[in-house]
N, CA, C and O of each residue as an XYZ file, in Angstrom:
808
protein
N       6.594    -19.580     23.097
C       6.018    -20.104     24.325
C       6.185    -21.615     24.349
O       5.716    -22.282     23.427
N       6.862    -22.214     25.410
C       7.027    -23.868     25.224
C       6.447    -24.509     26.317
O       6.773    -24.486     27.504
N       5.383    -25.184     25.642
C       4.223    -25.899     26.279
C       4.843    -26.995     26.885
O       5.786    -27.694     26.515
N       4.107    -27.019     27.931
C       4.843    -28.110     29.536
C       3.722    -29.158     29.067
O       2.546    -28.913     28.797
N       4.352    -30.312     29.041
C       4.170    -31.696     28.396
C       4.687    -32.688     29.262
O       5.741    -32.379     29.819
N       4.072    -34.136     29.594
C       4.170    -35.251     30.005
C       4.067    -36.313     29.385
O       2.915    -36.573     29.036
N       4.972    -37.159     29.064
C       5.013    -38.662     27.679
C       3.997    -39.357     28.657
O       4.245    -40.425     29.217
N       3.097    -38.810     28.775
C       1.952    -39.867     28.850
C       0.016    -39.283     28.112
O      -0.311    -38.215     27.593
N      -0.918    -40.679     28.440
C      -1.854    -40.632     27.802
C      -2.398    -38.980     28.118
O      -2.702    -38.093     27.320
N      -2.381    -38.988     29.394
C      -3.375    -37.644     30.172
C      -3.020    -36.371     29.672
O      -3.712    -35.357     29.585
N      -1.658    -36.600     29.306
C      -0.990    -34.973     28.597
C      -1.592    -35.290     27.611
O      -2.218    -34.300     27.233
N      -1.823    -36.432     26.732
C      -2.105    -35.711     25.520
C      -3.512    -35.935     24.722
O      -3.909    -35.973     23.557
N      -4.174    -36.096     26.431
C      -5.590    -35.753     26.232
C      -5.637    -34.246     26.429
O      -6.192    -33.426     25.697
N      -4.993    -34.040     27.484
C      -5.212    -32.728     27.780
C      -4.616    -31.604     26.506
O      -5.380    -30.727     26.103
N      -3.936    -31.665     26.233
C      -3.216    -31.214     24.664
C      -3.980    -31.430     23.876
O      -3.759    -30.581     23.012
N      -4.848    -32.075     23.539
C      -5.563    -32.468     22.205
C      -7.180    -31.260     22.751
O      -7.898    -30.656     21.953
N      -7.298    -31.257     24.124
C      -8.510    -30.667     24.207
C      -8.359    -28.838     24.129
O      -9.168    -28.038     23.659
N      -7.166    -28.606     24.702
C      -6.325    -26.801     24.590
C      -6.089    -26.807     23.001
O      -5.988    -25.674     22.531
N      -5.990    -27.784     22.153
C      -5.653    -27.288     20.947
C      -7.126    -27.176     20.085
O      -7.284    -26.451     19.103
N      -7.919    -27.855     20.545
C      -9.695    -27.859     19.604
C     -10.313    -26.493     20.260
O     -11.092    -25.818     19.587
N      -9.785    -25.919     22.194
C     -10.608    -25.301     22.121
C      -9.565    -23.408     21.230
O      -9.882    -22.223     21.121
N      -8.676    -24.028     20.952
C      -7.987    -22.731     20.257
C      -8.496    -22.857     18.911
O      -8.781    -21.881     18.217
N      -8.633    -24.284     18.472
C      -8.658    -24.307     16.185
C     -10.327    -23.502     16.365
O     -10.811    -22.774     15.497
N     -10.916    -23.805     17.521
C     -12.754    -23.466     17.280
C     -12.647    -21.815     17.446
O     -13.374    -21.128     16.728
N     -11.680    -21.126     18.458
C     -11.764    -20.075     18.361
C     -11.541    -19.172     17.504
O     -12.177    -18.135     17.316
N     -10.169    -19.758     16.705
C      -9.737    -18.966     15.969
C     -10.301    -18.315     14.900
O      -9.664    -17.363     14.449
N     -11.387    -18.616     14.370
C     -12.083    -18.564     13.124
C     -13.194    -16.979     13.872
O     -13.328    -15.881     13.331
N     -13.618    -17.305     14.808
C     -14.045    -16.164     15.328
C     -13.309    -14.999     15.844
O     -13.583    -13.896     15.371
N     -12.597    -15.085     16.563
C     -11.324    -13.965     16.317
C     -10.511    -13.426     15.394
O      -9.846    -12.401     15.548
N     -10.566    -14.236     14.251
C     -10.340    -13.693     12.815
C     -11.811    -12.636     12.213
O     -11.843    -11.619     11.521
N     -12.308    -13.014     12.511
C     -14.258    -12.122     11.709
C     -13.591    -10.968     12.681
O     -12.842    -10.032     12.399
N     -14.041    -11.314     13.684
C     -13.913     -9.581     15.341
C     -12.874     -9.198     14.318
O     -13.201     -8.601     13.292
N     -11.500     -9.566     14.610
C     -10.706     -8.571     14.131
C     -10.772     -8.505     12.651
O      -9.625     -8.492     12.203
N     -11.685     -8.459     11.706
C     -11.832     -8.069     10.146
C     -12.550     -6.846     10.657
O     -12.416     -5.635     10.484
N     -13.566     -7.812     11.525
C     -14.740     -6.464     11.432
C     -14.510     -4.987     12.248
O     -14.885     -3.909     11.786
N     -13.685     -5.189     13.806
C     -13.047     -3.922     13.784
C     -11.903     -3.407     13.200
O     -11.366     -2.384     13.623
N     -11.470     -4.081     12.205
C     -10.799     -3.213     11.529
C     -12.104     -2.252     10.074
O     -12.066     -1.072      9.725
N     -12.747     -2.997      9.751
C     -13.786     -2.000      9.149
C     -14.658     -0.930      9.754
O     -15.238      0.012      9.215
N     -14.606     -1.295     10.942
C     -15.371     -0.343     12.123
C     -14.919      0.783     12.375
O     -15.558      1.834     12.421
N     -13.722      0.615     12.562
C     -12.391      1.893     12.860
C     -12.308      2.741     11.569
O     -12.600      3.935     11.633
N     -11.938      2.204     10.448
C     -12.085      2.531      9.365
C     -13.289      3.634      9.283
O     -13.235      4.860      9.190
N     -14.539      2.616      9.360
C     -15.903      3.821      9.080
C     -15.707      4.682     10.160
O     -15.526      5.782      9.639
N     -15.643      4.798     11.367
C     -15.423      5.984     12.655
C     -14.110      6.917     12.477
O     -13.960      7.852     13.263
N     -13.288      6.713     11.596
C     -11.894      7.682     11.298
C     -13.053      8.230     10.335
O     -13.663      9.229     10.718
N     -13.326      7.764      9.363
C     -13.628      8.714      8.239
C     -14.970      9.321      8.199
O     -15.405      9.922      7.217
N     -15.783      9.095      9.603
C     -16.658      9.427      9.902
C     -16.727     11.311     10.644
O     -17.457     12.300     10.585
N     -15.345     10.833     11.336
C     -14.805     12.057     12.054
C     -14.271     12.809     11.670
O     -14.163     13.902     12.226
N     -13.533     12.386     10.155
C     -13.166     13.243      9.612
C     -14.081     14.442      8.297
O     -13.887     15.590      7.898
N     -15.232     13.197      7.975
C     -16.443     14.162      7.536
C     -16.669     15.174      8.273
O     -16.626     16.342      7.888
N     -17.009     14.668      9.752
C     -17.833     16.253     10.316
C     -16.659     17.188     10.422
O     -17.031     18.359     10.495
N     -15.458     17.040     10.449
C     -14.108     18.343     10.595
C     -14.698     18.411      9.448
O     -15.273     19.496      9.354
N     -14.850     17.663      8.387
C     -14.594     19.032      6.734
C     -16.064     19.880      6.872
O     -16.121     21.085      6.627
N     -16.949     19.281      7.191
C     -18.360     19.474      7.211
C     -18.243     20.770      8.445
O     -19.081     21.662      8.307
N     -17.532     20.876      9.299
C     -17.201     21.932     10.344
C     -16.616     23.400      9.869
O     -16.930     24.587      9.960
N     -15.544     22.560      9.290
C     -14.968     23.814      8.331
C     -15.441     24.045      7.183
O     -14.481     24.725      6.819
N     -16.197     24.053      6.194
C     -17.450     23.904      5.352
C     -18.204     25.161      5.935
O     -18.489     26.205      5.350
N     -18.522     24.692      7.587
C     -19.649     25.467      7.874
C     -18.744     26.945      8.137
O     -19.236     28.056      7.933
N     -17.919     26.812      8.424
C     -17.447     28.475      9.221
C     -16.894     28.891      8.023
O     -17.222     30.072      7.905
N     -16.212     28.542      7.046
C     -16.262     29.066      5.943
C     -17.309     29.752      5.465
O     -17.215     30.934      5.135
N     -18.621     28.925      5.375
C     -20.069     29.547      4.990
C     -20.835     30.643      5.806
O     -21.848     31.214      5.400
N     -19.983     30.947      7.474
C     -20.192     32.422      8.312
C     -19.385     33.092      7.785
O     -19.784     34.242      7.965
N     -18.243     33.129      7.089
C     -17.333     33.684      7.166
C     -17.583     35.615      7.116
O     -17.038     36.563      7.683
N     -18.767     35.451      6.049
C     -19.358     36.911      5.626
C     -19.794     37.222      6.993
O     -20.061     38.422      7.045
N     -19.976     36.644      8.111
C     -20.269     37.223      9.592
C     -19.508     37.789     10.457
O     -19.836     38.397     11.476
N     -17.957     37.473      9.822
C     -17.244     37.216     11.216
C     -17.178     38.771     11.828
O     -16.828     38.831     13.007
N     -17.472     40.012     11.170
C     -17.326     41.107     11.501
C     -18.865     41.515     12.756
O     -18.858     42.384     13.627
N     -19.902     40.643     12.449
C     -20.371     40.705     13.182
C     -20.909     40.158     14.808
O     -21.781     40.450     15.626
N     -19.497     38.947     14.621
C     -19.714     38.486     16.204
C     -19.111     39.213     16.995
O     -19.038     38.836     18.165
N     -18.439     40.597     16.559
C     -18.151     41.118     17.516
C     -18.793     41.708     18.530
O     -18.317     42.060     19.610
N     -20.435     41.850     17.954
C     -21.892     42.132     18.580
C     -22.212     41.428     19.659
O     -22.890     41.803     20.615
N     -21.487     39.944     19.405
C     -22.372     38.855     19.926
C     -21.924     39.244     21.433
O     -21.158     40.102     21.872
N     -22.817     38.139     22.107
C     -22.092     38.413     24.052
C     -21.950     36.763     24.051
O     -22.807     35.905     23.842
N     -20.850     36.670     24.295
C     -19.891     35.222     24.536
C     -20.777     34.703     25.116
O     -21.239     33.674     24.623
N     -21.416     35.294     26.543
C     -21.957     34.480     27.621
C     -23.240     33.882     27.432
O     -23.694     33.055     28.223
N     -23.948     34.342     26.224
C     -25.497     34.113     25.686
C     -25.585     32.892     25.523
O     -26.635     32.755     26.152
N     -25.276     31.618     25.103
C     -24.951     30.255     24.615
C     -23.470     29.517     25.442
O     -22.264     29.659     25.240
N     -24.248     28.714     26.408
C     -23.010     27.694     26.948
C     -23.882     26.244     26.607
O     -25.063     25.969     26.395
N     -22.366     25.356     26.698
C     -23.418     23.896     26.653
C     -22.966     23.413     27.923
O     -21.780     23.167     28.138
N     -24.094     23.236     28.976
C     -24.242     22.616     29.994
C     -24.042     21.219     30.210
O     -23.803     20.799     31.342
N     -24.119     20.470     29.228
C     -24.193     18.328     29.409
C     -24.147     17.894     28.073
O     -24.529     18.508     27.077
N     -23.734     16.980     28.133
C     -23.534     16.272     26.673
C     -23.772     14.813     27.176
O     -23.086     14.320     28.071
N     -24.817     14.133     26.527
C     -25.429     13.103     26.764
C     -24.633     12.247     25.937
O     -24.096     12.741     24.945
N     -24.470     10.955     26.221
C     -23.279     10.126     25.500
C     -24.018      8.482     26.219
O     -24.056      8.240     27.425
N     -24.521      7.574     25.152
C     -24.220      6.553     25.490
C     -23.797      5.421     25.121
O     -23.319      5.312     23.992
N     -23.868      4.384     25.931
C     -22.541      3.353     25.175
C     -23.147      1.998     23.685
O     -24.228      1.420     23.578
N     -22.346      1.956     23.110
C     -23.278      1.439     22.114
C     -21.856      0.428     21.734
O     -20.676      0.750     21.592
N     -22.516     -0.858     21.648
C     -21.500     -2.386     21.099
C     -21.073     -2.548     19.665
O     -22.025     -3.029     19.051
N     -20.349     -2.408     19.111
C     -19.768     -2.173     18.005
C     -18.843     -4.138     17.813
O     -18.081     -4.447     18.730
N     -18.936     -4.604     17.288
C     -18.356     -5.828     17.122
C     -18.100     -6.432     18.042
O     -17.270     -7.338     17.974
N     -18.832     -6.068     19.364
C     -19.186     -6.880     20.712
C     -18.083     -5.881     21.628
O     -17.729     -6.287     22.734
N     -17.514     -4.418     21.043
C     -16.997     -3.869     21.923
C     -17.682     -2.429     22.416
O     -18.180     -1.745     21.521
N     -17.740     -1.899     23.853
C     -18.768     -0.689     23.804
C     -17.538      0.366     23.482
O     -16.359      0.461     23.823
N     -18.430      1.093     22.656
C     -18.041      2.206     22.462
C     -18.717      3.575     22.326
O     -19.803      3.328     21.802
N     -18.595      5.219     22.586
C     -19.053      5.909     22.953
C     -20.318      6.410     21.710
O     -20.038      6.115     20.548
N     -21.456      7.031     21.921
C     -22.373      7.455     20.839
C     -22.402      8.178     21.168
O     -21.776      8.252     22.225
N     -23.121      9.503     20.688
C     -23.548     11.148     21.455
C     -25.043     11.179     20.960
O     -25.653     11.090     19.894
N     -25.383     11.401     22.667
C     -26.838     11.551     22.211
C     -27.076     13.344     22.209
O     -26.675     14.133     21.353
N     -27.732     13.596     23.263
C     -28.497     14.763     22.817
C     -27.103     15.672     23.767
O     -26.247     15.146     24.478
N     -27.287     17.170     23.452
C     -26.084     18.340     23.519
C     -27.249     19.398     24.245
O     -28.142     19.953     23.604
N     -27.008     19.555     25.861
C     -27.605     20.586     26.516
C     -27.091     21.895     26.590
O     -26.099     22.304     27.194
N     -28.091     22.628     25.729
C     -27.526     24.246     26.039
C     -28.400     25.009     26.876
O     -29.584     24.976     27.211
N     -27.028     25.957     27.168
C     -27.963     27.344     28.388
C     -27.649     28.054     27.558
O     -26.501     28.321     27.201
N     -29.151     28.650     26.935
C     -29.436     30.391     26.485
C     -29.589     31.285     27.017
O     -30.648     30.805     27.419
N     -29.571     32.171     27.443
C     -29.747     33.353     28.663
C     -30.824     33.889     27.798
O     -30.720     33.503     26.633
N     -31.735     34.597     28.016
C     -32.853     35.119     27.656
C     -32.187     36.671     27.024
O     -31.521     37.446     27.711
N     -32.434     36.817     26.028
C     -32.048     38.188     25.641
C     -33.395     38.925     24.690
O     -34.211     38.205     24.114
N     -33.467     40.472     24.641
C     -34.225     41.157     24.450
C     -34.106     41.126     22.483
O     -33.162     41.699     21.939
N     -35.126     40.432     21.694
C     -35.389     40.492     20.408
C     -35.149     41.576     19.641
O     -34.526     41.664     18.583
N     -36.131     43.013     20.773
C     -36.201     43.858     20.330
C     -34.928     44.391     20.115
O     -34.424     44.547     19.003
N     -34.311     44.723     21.390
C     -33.106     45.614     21.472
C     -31.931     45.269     20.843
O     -31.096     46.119     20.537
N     -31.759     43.780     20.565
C     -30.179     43.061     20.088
C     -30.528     42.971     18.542
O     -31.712     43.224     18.321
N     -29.697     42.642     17.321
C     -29.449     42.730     16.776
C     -30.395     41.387     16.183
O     -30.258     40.293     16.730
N     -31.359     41.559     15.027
C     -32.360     40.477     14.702
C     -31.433     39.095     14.186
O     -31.967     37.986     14.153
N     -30.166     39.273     13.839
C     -29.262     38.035     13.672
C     -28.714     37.498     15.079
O     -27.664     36.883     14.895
N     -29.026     37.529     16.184
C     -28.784     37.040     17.352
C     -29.397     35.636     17.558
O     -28.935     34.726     18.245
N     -30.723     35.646     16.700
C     -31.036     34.044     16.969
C     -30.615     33.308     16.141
O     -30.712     32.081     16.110
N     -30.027     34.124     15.277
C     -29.896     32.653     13.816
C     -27.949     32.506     14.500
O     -27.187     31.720     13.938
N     -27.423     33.449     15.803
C     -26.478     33.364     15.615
C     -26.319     32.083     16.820
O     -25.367     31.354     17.096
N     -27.309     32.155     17.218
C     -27.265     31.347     18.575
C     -27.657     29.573     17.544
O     -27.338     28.403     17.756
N     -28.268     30.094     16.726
C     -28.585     28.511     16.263
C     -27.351     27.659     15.124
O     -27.085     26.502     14.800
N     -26.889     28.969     14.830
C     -24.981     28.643     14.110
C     -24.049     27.699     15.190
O     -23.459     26.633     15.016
N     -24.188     28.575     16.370
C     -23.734     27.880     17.450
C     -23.407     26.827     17.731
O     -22.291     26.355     17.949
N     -24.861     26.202     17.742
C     -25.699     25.433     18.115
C     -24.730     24.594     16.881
O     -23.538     24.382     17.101
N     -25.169     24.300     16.015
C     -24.702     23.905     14.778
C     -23.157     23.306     14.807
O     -22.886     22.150     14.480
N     -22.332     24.146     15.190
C     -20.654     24.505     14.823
C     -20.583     23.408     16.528
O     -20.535     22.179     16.588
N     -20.591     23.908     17.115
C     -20.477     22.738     18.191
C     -20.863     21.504     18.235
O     -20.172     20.647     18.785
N     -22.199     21.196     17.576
C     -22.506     19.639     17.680
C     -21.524     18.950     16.820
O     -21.087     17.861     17.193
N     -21.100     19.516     15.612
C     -20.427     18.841     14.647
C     -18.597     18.616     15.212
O     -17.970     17.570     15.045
N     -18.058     19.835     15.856
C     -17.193     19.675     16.928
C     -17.375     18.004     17.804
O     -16.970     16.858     17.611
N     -18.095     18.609     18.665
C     -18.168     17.162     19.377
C     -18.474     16.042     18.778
O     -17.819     15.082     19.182
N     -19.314     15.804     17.879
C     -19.427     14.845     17.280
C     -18.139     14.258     16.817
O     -17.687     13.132     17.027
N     -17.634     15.269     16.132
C     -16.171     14.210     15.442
C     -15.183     13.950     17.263
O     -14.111     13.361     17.128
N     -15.395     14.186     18.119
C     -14.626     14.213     18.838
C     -15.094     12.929     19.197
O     -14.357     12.032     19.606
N     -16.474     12.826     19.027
C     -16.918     11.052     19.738
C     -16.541     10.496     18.844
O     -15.526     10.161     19.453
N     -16.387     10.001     17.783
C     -16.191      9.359     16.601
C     -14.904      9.032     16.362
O     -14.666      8.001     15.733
N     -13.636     10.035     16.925
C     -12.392     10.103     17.430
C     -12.382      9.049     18.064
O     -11.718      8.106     17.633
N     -12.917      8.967     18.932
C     -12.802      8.024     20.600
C     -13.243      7.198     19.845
O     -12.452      7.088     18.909
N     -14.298      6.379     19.705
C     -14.389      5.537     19.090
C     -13.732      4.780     18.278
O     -13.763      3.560     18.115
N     -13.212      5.492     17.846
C     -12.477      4.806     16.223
C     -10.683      3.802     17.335
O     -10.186      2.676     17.367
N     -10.406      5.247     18.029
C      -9.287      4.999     19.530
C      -9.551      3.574     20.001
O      -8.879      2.554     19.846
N     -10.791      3.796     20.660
C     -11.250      2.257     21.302
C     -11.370      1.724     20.601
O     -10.608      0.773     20.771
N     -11.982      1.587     19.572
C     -12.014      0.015     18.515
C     -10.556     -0.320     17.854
O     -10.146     -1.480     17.830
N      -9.860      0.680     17.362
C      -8.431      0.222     16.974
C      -7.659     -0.669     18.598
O      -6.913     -1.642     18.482
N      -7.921     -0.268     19.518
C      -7.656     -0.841     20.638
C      -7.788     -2.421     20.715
O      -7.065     -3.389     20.953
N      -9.021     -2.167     20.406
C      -9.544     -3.625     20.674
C      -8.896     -4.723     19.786
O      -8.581     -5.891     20.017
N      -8.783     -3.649     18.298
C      -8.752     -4.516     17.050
C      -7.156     -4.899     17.506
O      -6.891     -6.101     17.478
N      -6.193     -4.069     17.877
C      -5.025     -4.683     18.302
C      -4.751     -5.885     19.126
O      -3.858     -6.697     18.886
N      -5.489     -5.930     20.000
C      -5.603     -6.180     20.837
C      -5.964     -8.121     20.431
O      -5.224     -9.098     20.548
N      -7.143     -8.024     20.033
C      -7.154     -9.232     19.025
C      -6.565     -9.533     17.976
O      -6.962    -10.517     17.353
N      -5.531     -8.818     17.526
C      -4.897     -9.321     16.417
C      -3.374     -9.939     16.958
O      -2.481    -10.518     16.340
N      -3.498     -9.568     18.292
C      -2.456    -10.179     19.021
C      -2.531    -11.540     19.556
O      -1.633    -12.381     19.603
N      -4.045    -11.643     20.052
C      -4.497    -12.928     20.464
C      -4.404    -14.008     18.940
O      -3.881    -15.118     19.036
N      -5.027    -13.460     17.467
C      -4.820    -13.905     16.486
C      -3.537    -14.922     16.734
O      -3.252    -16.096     16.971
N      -2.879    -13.393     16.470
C      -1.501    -14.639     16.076
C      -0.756    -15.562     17.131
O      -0.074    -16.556     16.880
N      -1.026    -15.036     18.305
C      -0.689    -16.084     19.478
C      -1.323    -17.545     18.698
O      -0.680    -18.314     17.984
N      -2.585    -17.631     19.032
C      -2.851    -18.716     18.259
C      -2.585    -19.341     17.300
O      -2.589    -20.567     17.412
N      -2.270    -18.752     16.053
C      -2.312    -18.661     14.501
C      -0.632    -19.466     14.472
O      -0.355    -20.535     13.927
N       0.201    -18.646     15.161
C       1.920    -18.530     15.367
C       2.257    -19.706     16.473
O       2.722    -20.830     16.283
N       1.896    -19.112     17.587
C       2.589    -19.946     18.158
C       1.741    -21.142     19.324
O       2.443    -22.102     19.642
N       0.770    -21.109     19.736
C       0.009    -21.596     20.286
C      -0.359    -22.647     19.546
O      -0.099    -23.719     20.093
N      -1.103    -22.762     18.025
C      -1.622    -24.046     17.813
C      -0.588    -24.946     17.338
O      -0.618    -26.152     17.587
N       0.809    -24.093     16.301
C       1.584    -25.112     16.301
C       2.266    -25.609     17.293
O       2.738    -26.711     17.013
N       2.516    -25.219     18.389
C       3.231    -25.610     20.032
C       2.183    -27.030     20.243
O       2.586    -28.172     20.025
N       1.112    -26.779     20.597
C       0.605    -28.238     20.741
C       0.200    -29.042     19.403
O       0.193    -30.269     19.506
N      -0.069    -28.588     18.407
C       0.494    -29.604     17.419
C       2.067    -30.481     17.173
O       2.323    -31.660     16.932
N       2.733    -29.521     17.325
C       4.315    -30.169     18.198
C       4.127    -31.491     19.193
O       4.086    -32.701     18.966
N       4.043    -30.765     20.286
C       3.891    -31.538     21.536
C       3.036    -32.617     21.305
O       3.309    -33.626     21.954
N       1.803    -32.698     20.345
C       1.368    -34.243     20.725
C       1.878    -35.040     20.023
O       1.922    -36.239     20.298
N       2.622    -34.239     18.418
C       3.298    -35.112     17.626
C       4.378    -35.846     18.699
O       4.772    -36.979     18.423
N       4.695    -35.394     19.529
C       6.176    -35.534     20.060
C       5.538    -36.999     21.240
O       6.099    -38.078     21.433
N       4.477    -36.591     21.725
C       4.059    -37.549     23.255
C       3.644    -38.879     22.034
O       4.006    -39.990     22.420
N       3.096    -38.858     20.952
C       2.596    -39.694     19.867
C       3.674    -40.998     19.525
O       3.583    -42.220     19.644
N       4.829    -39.982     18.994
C       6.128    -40.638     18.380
C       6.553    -41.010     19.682
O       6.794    -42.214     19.597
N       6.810    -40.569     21.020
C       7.846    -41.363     22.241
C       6.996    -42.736     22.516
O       7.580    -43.820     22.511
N       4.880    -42.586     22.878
C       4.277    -43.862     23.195
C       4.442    -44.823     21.640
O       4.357    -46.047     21.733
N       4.650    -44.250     20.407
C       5.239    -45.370     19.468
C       6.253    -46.105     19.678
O       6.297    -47.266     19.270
N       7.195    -45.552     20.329
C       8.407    -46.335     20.107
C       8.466    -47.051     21.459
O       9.064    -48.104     21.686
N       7.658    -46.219     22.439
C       7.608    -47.533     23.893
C       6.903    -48.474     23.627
O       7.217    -49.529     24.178
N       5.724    -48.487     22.724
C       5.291    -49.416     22.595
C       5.995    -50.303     21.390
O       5.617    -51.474     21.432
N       6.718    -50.085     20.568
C       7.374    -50.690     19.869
C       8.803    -51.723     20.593
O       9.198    -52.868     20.372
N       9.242    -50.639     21.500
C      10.026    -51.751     22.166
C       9.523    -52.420     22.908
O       9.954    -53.557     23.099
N       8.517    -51.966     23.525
C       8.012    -53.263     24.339
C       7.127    -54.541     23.740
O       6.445    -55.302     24.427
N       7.268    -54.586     22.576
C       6.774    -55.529     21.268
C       7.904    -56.441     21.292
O       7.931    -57.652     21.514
N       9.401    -55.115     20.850
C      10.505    -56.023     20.702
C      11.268    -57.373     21.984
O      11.607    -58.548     21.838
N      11.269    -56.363     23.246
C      11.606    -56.803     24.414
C      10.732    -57.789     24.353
O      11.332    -58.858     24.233
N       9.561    -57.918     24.382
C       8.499    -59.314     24.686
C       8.694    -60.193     23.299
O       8.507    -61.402     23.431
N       8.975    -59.814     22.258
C       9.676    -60.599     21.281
C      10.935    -61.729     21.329
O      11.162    -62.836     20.840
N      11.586    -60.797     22.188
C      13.152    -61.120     22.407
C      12.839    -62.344     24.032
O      13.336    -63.469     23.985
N      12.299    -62.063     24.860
C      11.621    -63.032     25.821
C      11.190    -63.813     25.502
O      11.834    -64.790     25.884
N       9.922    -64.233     24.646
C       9.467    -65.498     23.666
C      10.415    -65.954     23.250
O      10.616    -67.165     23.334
N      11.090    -65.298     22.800
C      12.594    -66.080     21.468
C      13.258    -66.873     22.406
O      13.393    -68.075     22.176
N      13.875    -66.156     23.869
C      14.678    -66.738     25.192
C      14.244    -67.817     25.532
O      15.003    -68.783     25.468
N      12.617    -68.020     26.092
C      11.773    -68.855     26.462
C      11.703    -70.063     26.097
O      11.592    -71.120     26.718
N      11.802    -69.713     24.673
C      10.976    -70.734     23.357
C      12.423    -71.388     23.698
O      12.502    -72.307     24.513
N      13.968    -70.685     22.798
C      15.441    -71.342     23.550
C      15.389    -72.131     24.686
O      15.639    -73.325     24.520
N      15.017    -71.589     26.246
C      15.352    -72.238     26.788
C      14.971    -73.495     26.678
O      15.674    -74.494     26.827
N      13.121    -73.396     26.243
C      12.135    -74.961     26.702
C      13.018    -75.679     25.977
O      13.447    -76.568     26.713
N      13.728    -75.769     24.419
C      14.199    -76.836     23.561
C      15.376    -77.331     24.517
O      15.671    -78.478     24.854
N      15.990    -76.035     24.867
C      17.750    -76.775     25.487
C      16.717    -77.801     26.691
O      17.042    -78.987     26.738
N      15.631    -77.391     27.538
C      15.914    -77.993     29.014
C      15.219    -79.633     27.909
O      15.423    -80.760     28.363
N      14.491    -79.458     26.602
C      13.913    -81.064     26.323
C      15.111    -81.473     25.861
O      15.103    -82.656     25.519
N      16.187    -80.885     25.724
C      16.905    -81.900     24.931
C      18.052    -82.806     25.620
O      18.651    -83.653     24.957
């Protein structure tokens, strides 16, 4: 990126003030992006607990599976899934709150006395489902972000602070040497001056 510059004072006020407010930022956009990268980190392996912890659990029905053929599909739906947003290294990202189910009312007597513990398996095997699915997203959006600032990083880091460290070196060294010749030139005038006054006394 090549920063538009003027050999004068105002550019390189203005240059000196784009480069303090980048050196002040940078130090904070370095932490954000440490810290969502640890964030992402804990939400991948967060999500990936509840999958093992998921499969864990249906492994541990497994001695059932002959009996969901009893079950009636339609007994247990989940109606709403409550989700809200929660700031993670100043970025929102999704939480899961509470998981609404519809039970249909069924007869104790007549169904099979493992019908409630099957409805509360359910219950169980799905939250941990969705859960890793929020934790998924999450981890999605914060790697997002974390990219996202690690791009701004190095803009800064790369090419932004040395570009105007450049440029004022550069407006620095041109008002040196104007002002150096104009030392010399008014040097070289005195010298003329001083010449002429002797020739016109003599």
């Amino acid at each position: 990126m090549a920063i538009k510059f003027q050999y004068n004072k105002t550019s390189l006020t203005e240059l000196g003030k784009q480069l303090k407010v980048r050196q002040r930022a940078l130090p904070t956009l370095q932490n954000k992006e440490s810290a969502l990268r640890l964030e992402v980190r804990k939400a991948k392996t967060e999500s990936e607990n509840l999958v093992a912890q998921l499969e864990d659990a249906l492994k541990r029905y497994n001695y059932m599976a002959a009996l969901w053929n009893e079950f009636e599909p339609g007994l247990i739906a989940i109606t709403d899934v409550d989700l809200y947003t929660k700031k993670v290294a100043g970025v929102k990202t999704p939480a899961l709150g509470e998981i609404h189910y519809e039970i249909k009312p069924f007869n104790a007597f007549t169904k099979p006395a493992w019908f409630a513990d099957g409805v509360e398996i359910l219950k169980e095997l799905s939250r941990l489902g969705i859960e890793s699915e929020v934790y998924l997203e999450k981890a999605r959006i914060l790697d997002y972000n974390r990219r996202k600032t690690t791009q701004k990083v190095n803009l800064y880091e790369k090419v932004q602070i040395p570009g105007y460290q450049e440029a004022i070196r550069k407006i620095k060294r041109y008002m040196e040497d104007e002002e150096n010749l104009s030392k010399a030139a008014s040097k070289i005038v005195k010298k003329r001056h001083a010449e002429e006054e002797e020739a016109s006394q003599l």
